[in-house]
C-alpha positions as protocol buffer text, in pm:
chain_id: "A"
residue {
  index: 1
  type: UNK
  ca { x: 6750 y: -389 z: -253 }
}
residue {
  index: 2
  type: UNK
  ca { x: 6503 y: -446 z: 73 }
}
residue {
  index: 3
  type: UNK
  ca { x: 6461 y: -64 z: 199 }
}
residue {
  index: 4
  type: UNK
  ca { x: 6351 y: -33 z: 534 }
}
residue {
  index: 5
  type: UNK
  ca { x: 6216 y: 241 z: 772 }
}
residue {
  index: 6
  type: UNK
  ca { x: 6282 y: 129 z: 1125 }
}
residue {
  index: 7
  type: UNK
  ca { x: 5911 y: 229 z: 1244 }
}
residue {
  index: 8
  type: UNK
  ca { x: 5719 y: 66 z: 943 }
}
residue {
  index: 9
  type: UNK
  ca { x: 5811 y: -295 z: 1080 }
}
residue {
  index: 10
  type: UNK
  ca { x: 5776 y: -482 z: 1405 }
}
residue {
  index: 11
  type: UNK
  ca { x: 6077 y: -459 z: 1676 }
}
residue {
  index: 12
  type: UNK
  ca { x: 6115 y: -798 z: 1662 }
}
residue {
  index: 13
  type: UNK
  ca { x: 6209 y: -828 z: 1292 }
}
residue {
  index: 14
  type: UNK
  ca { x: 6436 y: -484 z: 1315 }
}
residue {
  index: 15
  type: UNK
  ca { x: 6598 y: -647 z: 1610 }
}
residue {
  index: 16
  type: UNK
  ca { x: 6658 y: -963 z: 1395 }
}
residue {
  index: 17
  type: UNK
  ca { x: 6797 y: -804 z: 1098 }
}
residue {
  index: 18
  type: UNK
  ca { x: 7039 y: -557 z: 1317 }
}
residue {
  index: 19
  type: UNK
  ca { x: 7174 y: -836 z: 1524 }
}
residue {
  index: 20
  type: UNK
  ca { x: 7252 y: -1050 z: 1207 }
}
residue {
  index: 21
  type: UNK
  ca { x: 7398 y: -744 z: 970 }
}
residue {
  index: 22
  type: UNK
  ca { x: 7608 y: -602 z: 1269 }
}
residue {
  index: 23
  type: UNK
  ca { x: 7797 y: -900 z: 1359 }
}
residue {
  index: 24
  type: UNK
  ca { x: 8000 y: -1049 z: 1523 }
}
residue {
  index: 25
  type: UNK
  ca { x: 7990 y: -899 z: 1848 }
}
residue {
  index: 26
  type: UNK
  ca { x: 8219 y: -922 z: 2180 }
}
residue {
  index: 27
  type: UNK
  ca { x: 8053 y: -1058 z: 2446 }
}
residue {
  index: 28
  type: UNK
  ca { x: 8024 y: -914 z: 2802 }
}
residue {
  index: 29
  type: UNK
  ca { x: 7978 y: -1180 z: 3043 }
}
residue {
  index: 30
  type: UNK
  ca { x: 7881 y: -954 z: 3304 }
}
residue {
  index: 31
  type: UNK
  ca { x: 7883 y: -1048 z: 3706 }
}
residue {
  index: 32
  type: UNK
  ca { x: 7701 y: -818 z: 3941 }
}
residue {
  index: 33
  type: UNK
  ca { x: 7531 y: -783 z: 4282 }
}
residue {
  index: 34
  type: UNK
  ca { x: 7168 y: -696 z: 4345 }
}
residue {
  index: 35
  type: UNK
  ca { x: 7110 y: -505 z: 4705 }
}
residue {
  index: 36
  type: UNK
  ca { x: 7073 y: -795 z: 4914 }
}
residue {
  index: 37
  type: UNK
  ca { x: 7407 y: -912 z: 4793 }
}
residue {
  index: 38
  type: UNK
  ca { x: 7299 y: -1164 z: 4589 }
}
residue {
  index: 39
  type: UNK
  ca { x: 7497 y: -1257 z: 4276 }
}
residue {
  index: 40
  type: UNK
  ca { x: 7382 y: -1264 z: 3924 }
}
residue {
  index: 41
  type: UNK
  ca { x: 7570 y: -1336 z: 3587 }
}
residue {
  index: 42
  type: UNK
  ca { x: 7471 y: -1321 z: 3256 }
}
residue {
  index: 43
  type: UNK
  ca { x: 7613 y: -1241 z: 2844 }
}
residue {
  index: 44
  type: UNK
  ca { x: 7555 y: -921 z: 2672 }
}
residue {
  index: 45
  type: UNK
  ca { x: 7676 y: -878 z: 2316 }
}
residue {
  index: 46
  type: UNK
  ca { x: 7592 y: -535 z: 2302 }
}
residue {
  index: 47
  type: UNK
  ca { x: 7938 y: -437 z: 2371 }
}
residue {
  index: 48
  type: UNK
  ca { x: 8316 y: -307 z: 2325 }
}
residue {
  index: 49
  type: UNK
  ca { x: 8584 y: -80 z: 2472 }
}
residue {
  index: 50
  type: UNK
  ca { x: 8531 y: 275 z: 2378 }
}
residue {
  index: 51
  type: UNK
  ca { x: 8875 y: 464 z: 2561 }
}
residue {
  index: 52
  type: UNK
  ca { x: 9200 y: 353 z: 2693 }
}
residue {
  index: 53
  type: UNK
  ca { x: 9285 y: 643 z: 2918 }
}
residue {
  index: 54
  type: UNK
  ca { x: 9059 y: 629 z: 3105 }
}
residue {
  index: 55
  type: UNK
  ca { x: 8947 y: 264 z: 3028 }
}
residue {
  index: 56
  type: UNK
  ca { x: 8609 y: 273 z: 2948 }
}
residue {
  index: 57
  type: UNK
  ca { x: 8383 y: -34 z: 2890 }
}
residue {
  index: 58
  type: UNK
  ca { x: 8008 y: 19 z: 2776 }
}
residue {
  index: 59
  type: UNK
  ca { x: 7744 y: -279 z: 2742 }
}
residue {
  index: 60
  type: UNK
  ca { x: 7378 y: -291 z: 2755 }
}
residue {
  index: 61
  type: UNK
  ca { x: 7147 y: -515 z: 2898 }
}
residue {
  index: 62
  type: UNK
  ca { x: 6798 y: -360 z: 2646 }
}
residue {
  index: 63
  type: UNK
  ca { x: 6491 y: -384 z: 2820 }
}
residue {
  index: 64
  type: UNK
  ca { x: 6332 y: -744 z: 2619 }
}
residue {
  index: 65
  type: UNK
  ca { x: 6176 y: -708 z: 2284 }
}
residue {
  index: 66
  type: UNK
  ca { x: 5859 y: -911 z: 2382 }
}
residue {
  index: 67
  type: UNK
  ca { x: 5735 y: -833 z: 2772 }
}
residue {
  index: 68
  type: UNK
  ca { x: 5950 y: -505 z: 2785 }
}
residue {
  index: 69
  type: UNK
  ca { x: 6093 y: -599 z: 3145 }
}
residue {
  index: 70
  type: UNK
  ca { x: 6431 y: -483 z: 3232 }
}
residue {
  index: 71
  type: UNK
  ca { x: 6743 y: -749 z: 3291 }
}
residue {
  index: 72
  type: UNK
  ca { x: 6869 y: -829 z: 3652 }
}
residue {
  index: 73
  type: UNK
  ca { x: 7212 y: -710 z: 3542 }
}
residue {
  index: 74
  type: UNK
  ca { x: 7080 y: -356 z: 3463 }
}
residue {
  index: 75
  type: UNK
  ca { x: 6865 y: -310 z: 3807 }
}
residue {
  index: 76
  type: UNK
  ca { x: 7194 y: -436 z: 4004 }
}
residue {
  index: 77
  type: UNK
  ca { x: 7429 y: -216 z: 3840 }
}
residue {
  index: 78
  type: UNK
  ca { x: 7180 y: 105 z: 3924 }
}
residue {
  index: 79
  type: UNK
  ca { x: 7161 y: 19 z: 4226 }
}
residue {
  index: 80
  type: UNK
  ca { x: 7540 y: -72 z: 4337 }
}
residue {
  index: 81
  type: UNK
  ca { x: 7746 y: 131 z: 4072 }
}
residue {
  index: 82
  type: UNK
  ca { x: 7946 y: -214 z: 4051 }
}
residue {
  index: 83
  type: UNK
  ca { x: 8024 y: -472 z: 3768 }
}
residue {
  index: 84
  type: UNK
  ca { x: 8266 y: -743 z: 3686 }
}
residue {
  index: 85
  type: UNK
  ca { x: 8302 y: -810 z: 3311 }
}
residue {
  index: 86
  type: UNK
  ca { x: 8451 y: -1150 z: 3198 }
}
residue {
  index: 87
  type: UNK
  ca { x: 8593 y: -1211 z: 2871 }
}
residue {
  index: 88
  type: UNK
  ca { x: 8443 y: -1531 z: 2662 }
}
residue {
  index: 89
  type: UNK
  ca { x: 8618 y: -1778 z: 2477 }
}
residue {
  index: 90
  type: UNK
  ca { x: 8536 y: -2098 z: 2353 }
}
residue {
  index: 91
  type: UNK
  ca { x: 8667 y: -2290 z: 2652 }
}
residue {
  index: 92
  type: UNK
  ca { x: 8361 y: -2155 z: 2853 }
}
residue {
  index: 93
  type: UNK
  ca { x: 8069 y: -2055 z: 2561 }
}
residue {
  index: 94
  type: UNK
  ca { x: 7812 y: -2340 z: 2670 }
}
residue {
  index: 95
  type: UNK
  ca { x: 7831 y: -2245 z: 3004 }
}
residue {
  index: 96
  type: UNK
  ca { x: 7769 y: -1898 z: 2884 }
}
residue {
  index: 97
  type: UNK
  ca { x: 7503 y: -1971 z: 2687 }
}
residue {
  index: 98
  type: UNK
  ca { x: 7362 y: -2139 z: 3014 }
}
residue {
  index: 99
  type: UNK
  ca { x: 7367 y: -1848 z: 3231 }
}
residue {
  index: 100
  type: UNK
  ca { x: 7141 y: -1622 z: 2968 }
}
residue {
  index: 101
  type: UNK
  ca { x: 6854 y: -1838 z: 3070 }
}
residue {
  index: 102
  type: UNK
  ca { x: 6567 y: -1614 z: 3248 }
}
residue {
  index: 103
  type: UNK
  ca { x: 6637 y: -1759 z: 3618 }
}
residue {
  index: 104
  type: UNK
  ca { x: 6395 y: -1583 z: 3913 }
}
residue {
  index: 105
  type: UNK
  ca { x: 6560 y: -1331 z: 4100 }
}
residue {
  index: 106
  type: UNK
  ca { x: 6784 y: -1389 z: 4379 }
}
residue {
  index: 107
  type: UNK
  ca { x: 6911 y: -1742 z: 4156 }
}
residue {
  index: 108
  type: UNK
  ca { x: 7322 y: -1799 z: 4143 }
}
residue {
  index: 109
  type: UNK
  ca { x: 7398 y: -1829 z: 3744 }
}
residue {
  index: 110
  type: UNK
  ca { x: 7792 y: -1916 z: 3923 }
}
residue {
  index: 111
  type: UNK
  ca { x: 7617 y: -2230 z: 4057 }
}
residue {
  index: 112
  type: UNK
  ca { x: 7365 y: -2293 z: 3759 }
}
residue {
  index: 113
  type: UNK
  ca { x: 7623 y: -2238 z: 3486 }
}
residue {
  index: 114
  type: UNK
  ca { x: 7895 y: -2411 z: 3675 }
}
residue {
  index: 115
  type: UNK
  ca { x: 8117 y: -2160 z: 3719 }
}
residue {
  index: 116
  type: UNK
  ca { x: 8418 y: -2064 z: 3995 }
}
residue {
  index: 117
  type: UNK
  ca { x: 8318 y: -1736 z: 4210 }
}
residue {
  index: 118
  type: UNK
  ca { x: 8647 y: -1588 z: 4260 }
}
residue {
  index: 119
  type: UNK
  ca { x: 8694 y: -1252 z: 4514 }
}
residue {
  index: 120
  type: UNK
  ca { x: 8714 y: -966 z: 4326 }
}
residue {
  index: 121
  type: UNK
  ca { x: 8981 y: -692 z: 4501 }
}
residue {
  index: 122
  type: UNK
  ca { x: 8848 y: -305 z: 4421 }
}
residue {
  index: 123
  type: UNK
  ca { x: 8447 y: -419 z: 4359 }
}
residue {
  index: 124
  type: UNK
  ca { x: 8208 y: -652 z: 4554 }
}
residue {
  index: 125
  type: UNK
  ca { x: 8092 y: -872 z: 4236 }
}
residue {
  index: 126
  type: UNK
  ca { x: 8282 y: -1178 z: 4202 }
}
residue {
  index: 127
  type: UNK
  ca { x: 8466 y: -1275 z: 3887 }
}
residue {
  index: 128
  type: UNK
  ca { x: 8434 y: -1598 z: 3691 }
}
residue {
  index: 129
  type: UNK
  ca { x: 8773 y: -1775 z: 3792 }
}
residue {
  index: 130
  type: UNK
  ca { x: 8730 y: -1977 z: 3441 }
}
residue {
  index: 131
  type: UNK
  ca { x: 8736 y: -1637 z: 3210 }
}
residue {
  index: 132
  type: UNK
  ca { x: 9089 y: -1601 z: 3060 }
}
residue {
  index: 133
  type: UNK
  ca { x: 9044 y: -1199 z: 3148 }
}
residue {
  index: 134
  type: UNK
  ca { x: 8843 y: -1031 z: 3367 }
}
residue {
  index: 135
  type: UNK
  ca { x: 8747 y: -657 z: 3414 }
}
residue {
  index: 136
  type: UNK
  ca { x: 8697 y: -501 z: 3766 }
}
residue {
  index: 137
  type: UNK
  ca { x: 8467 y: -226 z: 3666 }
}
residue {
  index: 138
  type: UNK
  ca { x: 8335 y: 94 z: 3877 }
}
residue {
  index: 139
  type: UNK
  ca { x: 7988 y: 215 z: 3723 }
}
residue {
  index: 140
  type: UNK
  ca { x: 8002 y: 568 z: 3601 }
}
residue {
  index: 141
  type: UNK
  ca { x: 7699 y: 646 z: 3470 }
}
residue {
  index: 142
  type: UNK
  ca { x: 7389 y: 480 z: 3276 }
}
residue {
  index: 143
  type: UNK
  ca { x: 7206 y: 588 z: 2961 }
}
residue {
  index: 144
  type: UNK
  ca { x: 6860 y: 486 z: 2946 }
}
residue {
  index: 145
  type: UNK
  ca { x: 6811 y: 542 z: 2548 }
}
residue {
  index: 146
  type: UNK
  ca { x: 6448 y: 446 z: 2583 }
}
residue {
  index: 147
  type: UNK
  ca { x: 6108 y: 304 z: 2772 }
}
residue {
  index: 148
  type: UNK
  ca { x: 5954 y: 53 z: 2501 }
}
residue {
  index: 149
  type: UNK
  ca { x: 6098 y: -292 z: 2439 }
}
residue {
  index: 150
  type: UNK
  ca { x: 6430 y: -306 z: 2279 }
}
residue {
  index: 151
  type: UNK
  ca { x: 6561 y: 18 z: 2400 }
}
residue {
  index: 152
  type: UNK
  ca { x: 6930 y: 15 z: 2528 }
}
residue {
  index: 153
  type: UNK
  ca { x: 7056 y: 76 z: 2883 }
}
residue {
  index: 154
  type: UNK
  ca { x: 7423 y: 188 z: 2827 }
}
residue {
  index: 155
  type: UNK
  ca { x: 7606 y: 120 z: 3087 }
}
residue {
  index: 156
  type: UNK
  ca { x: 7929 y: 313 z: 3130 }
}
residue {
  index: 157
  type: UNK
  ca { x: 8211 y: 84 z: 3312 }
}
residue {
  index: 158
  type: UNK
  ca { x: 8542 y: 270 z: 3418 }
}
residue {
  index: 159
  type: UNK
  ca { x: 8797 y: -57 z: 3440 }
}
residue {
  index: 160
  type: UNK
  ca { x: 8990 y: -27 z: 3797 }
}
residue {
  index: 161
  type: UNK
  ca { x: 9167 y: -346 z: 3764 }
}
residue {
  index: 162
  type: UNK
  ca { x: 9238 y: -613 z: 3520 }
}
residue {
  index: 163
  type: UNK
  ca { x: 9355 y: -971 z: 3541 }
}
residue {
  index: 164
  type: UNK
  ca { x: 9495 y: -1169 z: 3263 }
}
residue {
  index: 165
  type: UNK
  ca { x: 9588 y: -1523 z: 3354 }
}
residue {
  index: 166
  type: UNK
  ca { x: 9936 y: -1597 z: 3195 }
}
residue {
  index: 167
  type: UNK
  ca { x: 9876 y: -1914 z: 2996 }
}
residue {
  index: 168
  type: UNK
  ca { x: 9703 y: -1651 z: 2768 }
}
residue {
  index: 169
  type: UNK
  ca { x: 9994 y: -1420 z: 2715 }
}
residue {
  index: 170
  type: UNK
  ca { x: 10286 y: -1470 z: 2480 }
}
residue {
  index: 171
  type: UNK
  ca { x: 10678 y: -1430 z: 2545 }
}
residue {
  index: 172
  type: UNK
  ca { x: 10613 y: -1102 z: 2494 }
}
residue {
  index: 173
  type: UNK
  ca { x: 10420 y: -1065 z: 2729 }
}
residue {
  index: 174
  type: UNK
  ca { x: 10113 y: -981 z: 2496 }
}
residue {
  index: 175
  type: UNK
  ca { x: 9775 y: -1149 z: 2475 }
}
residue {
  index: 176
  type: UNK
  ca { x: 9794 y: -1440 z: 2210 }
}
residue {
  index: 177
  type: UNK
  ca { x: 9469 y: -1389 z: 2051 }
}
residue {
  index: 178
  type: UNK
  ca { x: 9493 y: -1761 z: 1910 }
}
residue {
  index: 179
  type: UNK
  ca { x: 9545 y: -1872 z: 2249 }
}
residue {
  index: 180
  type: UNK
  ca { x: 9297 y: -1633 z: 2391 }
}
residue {
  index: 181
  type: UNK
  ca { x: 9027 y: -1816 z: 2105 }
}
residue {
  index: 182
  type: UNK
  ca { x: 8781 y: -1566 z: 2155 }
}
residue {
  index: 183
  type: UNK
  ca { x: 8425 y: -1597 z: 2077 }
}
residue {
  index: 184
  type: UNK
  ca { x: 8174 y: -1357 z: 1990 }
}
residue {
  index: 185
  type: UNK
  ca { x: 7759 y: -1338 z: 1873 }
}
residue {
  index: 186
  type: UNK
  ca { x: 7607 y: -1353 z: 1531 }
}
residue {
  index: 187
  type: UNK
  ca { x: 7253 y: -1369 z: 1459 }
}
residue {
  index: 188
  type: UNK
  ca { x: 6965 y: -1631 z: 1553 }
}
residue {
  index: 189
  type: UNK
  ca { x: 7191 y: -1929 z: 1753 }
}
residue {
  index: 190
  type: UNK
  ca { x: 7469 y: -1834 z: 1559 }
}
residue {
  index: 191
  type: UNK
  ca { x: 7842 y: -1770 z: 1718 }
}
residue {
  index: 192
  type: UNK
  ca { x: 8215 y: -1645 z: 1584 }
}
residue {
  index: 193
  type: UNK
  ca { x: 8481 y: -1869 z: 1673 }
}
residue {
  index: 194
  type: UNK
  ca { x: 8783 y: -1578 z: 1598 }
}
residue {
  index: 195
  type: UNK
  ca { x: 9025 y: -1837 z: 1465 }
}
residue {
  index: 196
  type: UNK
  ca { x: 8786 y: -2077 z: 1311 }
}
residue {
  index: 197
  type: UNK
  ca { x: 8447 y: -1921 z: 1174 }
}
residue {
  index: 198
  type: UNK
  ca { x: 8118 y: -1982 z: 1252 }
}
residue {
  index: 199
  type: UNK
  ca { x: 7908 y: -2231 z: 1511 }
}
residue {
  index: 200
  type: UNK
  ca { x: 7588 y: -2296 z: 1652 }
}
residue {
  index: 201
  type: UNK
  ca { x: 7469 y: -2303 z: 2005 }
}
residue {
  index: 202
  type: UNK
  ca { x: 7077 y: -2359 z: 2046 }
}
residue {
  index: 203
  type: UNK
  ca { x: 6897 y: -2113 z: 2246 }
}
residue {
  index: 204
  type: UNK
  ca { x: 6877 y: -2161 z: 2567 }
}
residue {
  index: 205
  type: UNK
  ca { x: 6503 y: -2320 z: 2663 }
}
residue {
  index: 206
  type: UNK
  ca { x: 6194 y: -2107 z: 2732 }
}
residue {
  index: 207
  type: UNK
  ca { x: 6185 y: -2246 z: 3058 }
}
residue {
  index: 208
  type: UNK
  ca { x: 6554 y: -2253 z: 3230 }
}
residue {
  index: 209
  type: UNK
  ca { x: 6771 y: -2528 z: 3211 }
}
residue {
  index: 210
  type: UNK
  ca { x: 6803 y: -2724 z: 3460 }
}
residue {
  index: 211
  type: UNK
  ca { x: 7158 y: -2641 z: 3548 }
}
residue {
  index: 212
  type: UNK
  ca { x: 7520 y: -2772 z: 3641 }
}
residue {
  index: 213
  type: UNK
  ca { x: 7402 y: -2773 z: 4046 }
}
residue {
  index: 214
  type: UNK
  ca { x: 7143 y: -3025 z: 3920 }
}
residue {
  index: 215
  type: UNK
  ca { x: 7355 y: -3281 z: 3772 }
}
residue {
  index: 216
  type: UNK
  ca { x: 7484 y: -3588 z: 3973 }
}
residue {
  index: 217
  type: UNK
  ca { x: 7796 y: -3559 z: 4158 }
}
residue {
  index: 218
  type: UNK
  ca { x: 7953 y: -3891 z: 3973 }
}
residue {
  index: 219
  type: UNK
  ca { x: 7923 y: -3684 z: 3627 }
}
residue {
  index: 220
  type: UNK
  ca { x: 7955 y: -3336 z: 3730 }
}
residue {
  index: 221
  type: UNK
  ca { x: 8327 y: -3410 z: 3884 }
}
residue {
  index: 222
  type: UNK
  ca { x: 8372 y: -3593 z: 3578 }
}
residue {
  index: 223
  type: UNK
  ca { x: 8777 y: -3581 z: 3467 }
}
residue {
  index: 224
  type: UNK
  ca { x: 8688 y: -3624 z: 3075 }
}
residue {
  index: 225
  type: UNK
  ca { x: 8365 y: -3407 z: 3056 }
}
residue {
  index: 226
  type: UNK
  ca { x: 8457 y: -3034 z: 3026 }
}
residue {
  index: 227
  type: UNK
  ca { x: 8304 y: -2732 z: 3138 }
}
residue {
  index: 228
  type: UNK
  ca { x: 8154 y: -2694 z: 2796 }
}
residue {
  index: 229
  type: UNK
  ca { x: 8015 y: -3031 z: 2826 }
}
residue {
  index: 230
  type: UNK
  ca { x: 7851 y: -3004 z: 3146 }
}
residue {
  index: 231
  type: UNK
  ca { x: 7653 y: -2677 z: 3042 }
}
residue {
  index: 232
  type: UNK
  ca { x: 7508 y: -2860 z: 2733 }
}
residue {
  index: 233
  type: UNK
  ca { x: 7390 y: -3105 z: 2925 }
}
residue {
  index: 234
  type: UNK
  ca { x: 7237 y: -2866 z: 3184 }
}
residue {
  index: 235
  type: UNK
  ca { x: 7074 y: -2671 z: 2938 }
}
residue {
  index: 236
  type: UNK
  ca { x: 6771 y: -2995 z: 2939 }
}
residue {
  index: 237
  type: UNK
  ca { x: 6488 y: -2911 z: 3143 }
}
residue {
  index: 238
  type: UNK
  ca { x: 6426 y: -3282 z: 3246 }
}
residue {
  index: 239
  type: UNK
  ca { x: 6685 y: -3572 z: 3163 }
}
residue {
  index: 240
  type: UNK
  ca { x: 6532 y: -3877 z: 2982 }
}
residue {
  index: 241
  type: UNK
  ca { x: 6344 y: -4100 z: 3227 }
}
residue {
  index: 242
  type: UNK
  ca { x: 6471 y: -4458 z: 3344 }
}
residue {
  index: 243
  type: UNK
  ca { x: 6230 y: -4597 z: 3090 }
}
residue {
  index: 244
  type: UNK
  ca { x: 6410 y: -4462 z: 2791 }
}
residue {
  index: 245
  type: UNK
  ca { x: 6783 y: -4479 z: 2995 }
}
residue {
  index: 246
  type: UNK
  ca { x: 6655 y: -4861 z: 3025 }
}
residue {
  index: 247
  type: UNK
  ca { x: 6567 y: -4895 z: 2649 }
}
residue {
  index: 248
  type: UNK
  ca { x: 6884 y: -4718 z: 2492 }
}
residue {
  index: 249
  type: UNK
  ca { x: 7100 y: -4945 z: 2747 }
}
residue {
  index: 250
  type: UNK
  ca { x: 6928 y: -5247 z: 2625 }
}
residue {
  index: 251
  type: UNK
  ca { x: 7100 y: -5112 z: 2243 }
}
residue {
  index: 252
  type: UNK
  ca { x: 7444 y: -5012 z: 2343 }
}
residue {
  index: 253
  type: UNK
  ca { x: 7540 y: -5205 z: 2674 }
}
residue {
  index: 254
  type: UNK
  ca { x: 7717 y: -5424 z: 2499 }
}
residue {
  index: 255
  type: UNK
  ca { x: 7927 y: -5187 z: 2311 }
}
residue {
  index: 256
  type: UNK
  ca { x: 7954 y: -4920 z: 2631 }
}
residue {
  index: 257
  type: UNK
  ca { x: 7979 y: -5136 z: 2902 }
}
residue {
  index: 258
  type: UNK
  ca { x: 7919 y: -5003 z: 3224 }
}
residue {
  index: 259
  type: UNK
  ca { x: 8281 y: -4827 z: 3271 }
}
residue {
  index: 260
  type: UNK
  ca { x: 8280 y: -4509 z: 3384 }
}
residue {
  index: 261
  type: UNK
  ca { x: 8547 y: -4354 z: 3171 }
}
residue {
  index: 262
  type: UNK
  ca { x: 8400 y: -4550 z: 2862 }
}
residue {
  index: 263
  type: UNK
  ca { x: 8075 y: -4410 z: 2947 }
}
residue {
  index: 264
  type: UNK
  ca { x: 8157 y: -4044 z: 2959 }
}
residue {
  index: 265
  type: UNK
  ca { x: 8403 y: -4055 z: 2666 }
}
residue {
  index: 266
  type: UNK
  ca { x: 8117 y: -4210 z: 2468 }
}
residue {
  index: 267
  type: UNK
  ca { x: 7872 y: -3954 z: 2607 }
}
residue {
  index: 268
  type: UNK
  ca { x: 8126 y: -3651 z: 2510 }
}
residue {
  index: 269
  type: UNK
  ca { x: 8143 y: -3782 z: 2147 }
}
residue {
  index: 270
  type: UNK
  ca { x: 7731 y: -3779 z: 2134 }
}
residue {
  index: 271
  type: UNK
  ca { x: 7760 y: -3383 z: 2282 }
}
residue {
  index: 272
  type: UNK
  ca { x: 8001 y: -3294 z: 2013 }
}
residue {
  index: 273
  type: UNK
  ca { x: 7728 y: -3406 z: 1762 }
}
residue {
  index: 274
  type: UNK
  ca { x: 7499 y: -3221 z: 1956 }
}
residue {
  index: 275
  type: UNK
  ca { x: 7300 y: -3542 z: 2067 }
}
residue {
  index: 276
  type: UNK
  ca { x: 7239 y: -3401 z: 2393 }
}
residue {
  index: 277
  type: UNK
  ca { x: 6965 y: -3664 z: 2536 }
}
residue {
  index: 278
  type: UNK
  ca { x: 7169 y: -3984 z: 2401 }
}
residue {
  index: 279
  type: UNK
  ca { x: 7432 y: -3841 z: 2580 }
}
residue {
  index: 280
  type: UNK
  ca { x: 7241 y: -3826 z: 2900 }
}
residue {
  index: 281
  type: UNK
  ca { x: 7127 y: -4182 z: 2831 }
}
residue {
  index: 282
  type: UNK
  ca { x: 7468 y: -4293 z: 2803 }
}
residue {
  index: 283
  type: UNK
  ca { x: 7602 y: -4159 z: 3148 }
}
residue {
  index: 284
  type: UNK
  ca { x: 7280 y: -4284 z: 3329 }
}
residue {
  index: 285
  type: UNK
  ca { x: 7305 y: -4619 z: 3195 }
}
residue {
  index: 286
  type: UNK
  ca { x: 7369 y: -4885 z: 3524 }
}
């Protein structure tokens, strides 16, 4: 058996082996406001419910392992005692995975990611109108467990109103958990789809994707491409250039076409192998 004493081994490889032995995790998808009103939105998977009367939320956005800065999410929430937290399922998870990217301060992960800013009604944060549930969420208080990188920031969420959307609920009037398909975080690039097992997302890049904003209208208001779709192929830095767009058309034109619908339904095939830059090719082909 591999023994190990937290200290004797760098924080990166503790951090690796707790995030793949204590898994999976729920994912907060957390929406906030910095002073200036700005709005920022990114995934936490260290996080659950912890009491039902009252409600109680905590997550924590850990200062980084390497650089040992602090998150945006964490210096909002200090400072405005506010928080929205969206639930995840697999409807939405690239687009999730999209908004973790390190953006500057002051960016909009809503516009970025692709996602709906919807009016919250007891907090200023918006909520992400495409999360099946979403938490309005007064800040109580926040545990700083810590100064070197890694340590947690426990923030302590009291929920003040909740909204389930209905195609999520059952006769009953309970939540249909295989309806719901929730998805939570493994270890390395690894996700939990509840009802099916596990998947892979890459990491998002070292240097942020370019984003959903940055896409072309024609594709980005695309009626076969899903939200899913659209933050895979915004997670690129650069798309191919018209060089290699001309070369891969020269291949498949004749097969493709230049139809728009055969184009994208082509190009959403390619994503669901994870061929990310063929797809691009494919819907930039003329």
């Amino acid at each position: 058996m591999l023994s190990i004493e937290p200290n004797d081994i760098p924080t990166v490889k503790l951090h690796e082996y707790l995030l793949s032995a204590i898994a999976p995790r729920p994912i907060a998808f957390a929406s906030t406001l910095d002073a200036h009103g700005n709005p920022n939105l990114s995934p936490f998977s260290y996080f659950n419910i912890f009491s039902a009367n009252p409600p109680i939320l905590i997550f924590s956005p850990a200062r980084r392992v390497r650089g040992n800065t602090t998150k945006h999410t964490f210096e909002n929430a200090k400072a405005t005692k506010e928080v929205v937290i969206n639930v995840v399922n697999y409807d939405i998870i690239h687009q999730v995975s999209l908004a973790s990217s390190l953006y500057p301060q002051g960016v909009n992960e809503f516009l970025k990611a692709g996602f709906t800013m919807l009016a919250s009604e007891m907090v200023k944060p918006f909520r992400v109108g495409e999360s099946p549930i979403q938490f309005e969420c007064k800040v109580k208080e926040i545990v700083e467990l810590g100064t070197e990188g890694g340590a947690g920031n426990l923030i302590i969420c009291e929920v003040v109103k909740m909204h389930i959307k209905e195609e999520y609920l059952d006769k009953n009037g309970a939540i249909d958990q295989y309806k719901l398909d929730l998805v939570a975080r493994a270890g390395g690039s690894l996700y939990a789809r509840m009802r099916e097992g596990f998947f892979e997302i890459p990491k998002p890049l070292s240097t942020p994707g370019m984003g959903v904003d940055a896409i072309p209208s024609e594709i980005r208001n695309s009626g076969i491409l899903t939200g899913n779709d659209l933050g895979m192929l915004a997670n690129v830095e650069v798309i191919p250039s018209e060089a290699d767009v001309d070369k891969f058309s020269k291949e498949h034109l004749a097969y493709i076409g230049i139809n728009t619908a055969k184009k994208h339904t082509f190009a959403k095939e390619l994503l669901k192998k994870n061929e990310v830059l063929s797809a691009w090719k494919v819907l930039l082909m003329k």
